[in-house]
VEXLUMTI-331907 format. One record per atom (N, C-alpha, C): residue in three letters; x, y, z. Coordinates in Angstrom, 2 decimals. Each point is the difference from the previous one (the first is absolute). Layout:
{type = Ala&east = X&north = Y&up = Z} .
...
***
This chain:
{type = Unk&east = 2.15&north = 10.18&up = 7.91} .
{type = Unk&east = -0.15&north = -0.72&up = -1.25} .
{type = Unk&east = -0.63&north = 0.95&up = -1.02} .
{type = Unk&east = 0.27&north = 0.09&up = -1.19} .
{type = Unk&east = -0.16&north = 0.35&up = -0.91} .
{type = Unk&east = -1.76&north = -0.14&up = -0.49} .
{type = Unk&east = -0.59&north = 0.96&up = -0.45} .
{type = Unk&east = -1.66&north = -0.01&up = -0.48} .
{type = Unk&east = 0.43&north = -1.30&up = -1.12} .
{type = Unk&east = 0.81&north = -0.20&up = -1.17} .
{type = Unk&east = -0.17&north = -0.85&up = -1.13} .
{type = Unk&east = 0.56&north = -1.15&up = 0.87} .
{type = Unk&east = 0.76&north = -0.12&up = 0.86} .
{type = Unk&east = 0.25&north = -1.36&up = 0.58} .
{type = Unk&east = -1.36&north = -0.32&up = 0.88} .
{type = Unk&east = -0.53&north = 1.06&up = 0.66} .
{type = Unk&east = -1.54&north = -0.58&up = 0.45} .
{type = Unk&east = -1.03&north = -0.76&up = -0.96} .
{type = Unk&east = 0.15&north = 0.51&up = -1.25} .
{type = Unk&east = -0.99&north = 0.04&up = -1.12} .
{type = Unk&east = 0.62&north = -1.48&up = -0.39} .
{type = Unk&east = 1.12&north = -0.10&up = -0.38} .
{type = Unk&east = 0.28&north = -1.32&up = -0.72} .
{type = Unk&east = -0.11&north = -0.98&up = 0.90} .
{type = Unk&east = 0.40&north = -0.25&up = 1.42} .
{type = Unk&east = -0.64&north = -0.56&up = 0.73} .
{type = Unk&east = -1.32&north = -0.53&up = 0.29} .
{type = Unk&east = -0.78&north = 0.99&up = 0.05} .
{type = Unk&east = -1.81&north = -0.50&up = -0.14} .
{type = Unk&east = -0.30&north = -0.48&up = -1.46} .
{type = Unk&east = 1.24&north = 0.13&up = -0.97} .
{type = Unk&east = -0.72&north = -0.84&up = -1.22} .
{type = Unk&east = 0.65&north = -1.29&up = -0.37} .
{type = Unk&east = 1.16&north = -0.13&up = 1.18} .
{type = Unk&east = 0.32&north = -1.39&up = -0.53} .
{type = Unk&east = -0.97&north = -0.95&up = 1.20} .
{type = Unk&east = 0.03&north = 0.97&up = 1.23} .
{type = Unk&east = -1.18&north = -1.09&up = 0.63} .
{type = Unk&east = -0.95&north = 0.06&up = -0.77} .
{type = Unk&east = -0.98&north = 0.90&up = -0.38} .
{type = Unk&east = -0.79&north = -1.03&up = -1.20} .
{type = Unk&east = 0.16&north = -0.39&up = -0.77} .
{type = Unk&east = 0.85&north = -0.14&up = -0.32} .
{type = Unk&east = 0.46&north = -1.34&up = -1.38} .
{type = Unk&east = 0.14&north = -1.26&up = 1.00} .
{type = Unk&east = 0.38&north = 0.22&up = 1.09} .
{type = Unk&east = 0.81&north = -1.22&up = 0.68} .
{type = Unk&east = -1.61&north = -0.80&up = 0.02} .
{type = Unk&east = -1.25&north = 0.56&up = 0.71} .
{type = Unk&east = -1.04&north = -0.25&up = 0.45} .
{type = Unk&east = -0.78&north = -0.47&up = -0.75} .
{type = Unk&east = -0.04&north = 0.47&up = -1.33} .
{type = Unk&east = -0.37&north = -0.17&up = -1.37} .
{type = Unk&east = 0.45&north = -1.19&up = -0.65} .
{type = Unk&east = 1.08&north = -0.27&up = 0.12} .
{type = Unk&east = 0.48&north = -1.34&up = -0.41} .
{type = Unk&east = -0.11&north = -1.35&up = 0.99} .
{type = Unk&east = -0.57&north = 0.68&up = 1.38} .
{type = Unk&east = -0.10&north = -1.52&up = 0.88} .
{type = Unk&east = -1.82&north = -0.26&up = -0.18} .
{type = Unk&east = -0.15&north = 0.97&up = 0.14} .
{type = Unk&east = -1.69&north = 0.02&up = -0.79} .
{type = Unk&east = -0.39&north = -1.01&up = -1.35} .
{type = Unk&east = 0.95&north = 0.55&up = -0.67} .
{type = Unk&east = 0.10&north = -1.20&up = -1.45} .
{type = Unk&east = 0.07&north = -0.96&up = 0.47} .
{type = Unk&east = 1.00&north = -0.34&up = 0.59} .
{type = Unk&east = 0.73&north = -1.38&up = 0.07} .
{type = Unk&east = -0.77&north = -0.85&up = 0.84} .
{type = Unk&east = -0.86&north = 0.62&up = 0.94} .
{type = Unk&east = -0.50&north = -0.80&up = 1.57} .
{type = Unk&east = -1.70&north = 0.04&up = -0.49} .
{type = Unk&east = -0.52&north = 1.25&up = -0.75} .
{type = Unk&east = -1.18&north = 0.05&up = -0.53} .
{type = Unk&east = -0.76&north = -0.11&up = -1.25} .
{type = Unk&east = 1.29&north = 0.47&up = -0.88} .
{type = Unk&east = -0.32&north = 0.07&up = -1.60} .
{type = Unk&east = -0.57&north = 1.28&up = -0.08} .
{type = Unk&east = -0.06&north = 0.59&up = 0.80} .
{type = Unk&east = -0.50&north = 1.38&up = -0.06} .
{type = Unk&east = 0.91&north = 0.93&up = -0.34} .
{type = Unk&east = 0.03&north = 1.21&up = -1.05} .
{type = Unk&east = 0.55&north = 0.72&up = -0.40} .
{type = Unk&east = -0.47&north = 1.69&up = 0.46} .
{type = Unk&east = 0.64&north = 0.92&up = 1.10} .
{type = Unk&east = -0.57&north = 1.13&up = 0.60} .
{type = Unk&east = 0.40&north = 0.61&up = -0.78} .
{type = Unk&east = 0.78&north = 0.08&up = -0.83} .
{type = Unk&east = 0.24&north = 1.44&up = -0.83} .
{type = Unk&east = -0.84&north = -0.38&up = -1.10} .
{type = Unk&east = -0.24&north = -1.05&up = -0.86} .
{type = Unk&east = -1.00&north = -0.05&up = -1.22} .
{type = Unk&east = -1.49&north = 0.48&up = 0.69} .
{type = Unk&east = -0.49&north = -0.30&up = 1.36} .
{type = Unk&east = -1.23&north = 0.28&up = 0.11} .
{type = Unk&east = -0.12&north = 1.31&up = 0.96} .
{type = Unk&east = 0.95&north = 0.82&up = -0.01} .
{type = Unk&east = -0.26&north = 1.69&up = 0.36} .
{type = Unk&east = 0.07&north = 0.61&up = -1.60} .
{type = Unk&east = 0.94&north = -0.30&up = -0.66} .
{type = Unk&east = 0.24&north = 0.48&up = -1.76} .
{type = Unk&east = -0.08&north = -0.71&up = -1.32} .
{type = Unk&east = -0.98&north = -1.08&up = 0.48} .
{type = Unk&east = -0.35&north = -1.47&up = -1.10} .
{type = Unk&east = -0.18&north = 0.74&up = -1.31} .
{type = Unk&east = -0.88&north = 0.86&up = 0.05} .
{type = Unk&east = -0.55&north = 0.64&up = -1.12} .
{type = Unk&east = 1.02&north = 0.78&up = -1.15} .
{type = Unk&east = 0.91&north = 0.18&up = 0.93} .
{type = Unk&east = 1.45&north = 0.84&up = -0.91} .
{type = Unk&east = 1.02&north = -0.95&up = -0.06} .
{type = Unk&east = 0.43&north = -0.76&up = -0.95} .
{type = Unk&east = 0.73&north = -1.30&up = 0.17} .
{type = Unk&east = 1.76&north = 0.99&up = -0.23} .
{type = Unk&east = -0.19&north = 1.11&up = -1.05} .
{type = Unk&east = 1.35&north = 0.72&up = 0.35} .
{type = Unk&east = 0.54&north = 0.58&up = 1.43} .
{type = Unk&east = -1.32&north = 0.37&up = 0.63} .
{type = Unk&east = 0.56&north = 0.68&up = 0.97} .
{type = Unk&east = 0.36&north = -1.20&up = 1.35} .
{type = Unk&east = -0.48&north = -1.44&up = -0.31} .
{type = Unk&east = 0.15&north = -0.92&up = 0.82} .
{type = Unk&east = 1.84&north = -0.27&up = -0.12} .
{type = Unk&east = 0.27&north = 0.24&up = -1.42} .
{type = Unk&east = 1.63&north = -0.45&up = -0.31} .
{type = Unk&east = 0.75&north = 1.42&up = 0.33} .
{type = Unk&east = -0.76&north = 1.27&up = 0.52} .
{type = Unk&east = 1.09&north = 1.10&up = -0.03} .
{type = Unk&east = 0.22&north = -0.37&up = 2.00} .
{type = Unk&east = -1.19&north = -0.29&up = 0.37} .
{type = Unk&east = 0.18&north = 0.13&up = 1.70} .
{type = Unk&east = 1.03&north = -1.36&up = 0.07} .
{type = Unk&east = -0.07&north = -1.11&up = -0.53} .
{type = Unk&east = 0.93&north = -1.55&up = -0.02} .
{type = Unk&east = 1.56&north = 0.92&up = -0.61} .
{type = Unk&east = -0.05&north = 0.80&up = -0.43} .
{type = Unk&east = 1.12&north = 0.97&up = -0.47} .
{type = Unk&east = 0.90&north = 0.50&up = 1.18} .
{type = Unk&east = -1.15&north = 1.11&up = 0.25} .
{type = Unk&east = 0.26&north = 0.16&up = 1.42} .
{type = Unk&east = 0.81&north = -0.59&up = 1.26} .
{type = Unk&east = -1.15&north = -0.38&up = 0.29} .
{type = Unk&east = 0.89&north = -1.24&up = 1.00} .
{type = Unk&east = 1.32&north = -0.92&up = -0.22} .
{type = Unk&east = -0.27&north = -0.41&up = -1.32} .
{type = Unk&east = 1.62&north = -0.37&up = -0.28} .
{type = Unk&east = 0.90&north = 0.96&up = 0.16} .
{type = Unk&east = -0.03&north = 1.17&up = -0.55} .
{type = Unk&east = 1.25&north = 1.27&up = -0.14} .
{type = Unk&east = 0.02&north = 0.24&up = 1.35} .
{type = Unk&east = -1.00&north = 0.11&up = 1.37} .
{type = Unk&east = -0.21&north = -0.05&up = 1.32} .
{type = Unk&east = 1.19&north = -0.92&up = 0.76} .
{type = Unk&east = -0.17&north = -1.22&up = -0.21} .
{type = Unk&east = 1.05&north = -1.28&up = 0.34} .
{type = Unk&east = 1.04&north = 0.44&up = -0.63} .
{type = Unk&east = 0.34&north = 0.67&up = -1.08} .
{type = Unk&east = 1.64&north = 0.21&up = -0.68} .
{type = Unk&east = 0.14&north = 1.39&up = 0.58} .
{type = Unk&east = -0.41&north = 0.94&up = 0.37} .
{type = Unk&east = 0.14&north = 0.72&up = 0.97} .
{type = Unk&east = 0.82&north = -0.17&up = 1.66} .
{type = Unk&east = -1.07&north = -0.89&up = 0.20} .
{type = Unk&east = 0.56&north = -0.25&up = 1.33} .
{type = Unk&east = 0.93&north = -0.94&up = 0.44} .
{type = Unk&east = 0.40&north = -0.77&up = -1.17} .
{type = Unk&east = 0.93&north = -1.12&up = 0.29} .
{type = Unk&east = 1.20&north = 0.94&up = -0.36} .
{type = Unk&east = 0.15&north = 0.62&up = -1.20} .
{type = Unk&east = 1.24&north = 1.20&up = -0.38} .
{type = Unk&east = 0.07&north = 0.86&up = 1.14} .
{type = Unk&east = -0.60&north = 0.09&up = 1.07} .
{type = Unk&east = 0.01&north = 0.97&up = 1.01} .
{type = Unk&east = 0.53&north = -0.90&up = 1.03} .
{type = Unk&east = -0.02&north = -1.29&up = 0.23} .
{type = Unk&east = 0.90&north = -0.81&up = 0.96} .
{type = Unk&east = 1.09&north = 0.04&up = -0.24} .
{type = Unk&east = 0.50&north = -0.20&up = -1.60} .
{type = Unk&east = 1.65&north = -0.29&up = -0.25} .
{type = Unk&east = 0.43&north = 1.44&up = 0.29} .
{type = Unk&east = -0.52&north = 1.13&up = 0.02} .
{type = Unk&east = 0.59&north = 0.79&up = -0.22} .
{type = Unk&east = 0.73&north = 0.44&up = 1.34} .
{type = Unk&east = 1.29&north = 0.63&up = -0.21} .
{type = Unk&east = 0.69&north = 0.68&up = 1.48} .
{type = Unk&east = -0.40&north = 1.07&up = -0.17} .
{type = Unk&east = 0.28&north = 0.47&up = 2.15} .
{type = Unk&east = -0.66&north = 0.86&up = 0.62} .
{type = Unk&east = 0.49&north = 1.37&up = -0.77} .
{type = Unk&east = -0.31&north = 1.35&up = -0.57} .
{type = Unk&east = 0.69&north = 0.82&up = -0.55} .
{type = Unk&east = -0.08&north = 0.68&up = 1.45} .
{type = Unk&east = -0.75&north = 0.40&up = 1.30} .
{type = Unk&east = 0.21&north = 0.56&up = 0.84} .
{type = Unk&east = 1.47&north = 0.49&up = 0.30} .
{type = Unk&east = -0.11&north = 0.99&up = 0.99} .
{type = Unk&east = 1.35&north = 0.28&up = 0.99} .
{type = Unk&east = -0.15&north = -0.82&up = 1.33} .
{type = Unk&east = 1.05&north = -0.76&up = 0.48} .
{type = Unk&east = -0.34&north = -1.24&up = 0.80} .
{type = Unk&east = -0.26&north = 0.74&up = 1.50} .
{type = Unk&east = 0.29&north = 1.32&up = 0.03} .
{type = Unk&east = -0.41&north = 0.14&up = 1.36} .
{type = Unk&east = -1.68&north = 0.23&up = -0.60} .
{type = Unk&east = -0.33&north = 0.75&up = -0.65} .
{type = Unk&east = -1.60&north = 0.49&up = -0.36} .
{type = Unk&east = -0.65&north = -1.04&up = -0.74} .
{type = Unk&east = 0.41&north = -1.27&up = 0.15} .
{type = Unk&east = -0.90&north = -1.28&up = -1.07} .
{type = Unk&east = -1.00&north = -0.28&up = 0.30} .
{type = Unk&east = -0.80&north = 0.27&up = -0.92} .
{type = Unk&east = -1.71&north = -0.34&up = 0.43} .
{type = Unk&east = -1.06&north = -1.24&up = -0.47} .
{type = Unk&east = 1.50&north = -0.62&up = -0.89} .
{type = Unk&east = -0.46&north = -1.57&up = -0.64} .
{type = Unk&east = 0.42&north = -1.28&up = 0.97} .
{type = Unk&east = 0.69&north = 0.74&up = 0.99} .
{type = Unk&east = 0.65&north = -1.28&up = 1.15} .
{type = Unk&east = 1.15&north = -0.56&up = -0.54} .
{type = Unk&east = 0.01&north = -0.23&up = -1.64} .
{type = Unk&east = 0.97&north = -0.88&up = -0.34} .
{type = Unk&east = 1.59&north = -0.15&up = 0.25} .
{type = Unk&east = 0.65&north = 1.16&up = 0.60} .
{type = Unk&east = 1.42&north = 0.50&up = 0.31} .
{type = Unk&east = 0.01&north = -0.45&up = 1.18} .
{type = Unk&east = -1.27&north = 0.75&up = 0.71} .
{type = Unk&east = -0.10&north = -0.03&up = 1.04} .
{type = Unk&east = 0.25&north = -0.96&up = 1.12} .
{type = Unk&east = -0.84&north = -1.02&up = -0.89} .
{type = Unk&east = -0.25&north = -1.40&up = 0.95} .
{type = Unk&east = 1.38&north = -0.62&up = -0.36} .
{type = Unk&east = 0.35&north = 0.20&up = -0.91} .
{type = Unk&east = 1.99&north = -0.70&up = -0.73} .
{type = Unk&east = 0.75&north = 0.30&up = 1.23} .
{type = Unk&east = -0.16&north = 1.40&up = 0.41} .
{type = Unk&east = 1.31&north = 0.71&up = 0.70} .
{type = Unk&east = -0.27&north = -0.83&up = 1.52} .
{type = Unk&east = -1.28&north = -0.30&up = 0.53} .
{type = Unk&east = 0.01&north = -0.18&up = 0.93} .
{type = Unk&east = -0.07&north = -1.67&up = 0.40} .
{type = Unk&east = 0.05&north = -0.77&up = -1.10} .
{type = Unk&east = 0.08&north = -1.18&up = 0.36} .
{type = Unk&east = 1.53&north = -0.60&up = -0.62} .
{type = Unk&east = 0.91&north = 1.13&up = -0.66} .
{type = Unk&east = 1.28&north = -0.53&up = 0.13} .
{type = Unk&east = 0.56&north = 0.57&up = 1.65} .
{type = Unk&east = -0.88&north = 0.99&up = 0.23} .
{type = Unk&east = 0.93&north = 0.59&up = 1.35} .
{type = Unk&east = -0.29&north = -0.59&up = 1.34} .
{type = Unk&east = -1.45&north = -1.25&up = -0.53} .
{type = Unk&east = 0.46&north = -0.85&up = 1.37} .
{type = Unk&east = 0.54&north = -1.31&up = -0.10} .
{type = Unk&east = 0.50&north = 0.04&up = -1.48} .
{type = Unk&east = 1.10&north = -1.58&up = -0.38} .
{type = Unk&east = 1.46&north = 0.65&up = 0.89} .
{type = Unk&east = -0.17&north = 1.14&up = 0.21} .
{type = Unk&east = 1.93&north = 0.43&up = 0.01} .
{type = Unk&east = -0.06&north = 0.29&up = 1.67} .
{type = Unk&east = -1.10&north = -0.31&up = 0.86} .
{type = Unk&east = -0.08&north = 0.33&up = 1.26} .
{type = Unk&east = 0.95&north = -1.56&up = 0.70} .
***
């Protein structure tokens, strides 16, 4: 996996965590690590959104691999679950 797919990952889980926090506590974790900087509270909520449009554009997308050398699975797992429909 990719370092920026690691990275956007750990920031949509905290967004994910962040928003059940709200919802279950009223508590807000990103205003009270960066309360004091109310811009930099809307650049990290930035973040994490462009994080989620990242990684969802990275689901639709097809495998560009070579299907013997694919390292996303996505060909991969195709080739081998039409080849046990045809057994």
């Amino acid at each position: 996996m990719h370092n920026l797919k690691k990275v956007a990952y750990v920031l949509v889980l905290i967004g994910a965590l962040n928003w059940g926090l709200v919802g279950i506590f009223g508590f807000d974790l990103v205003t009270a690590i960066v309360g004091s900087f109310p811009m930099l509270v809307s650049i990290v909520y930035v973040v994490i959104g462009l994080s989620s449009l990242y990684l969802l554009i990275g689901r639709t997308k097809k495998c560009s691999c070579s299907k013997d050398e694919c390292t996303c699975k996505i060909d991969v797992n195709k080739k081998e679950e039409t080849e046990g429909l045809s057994e």
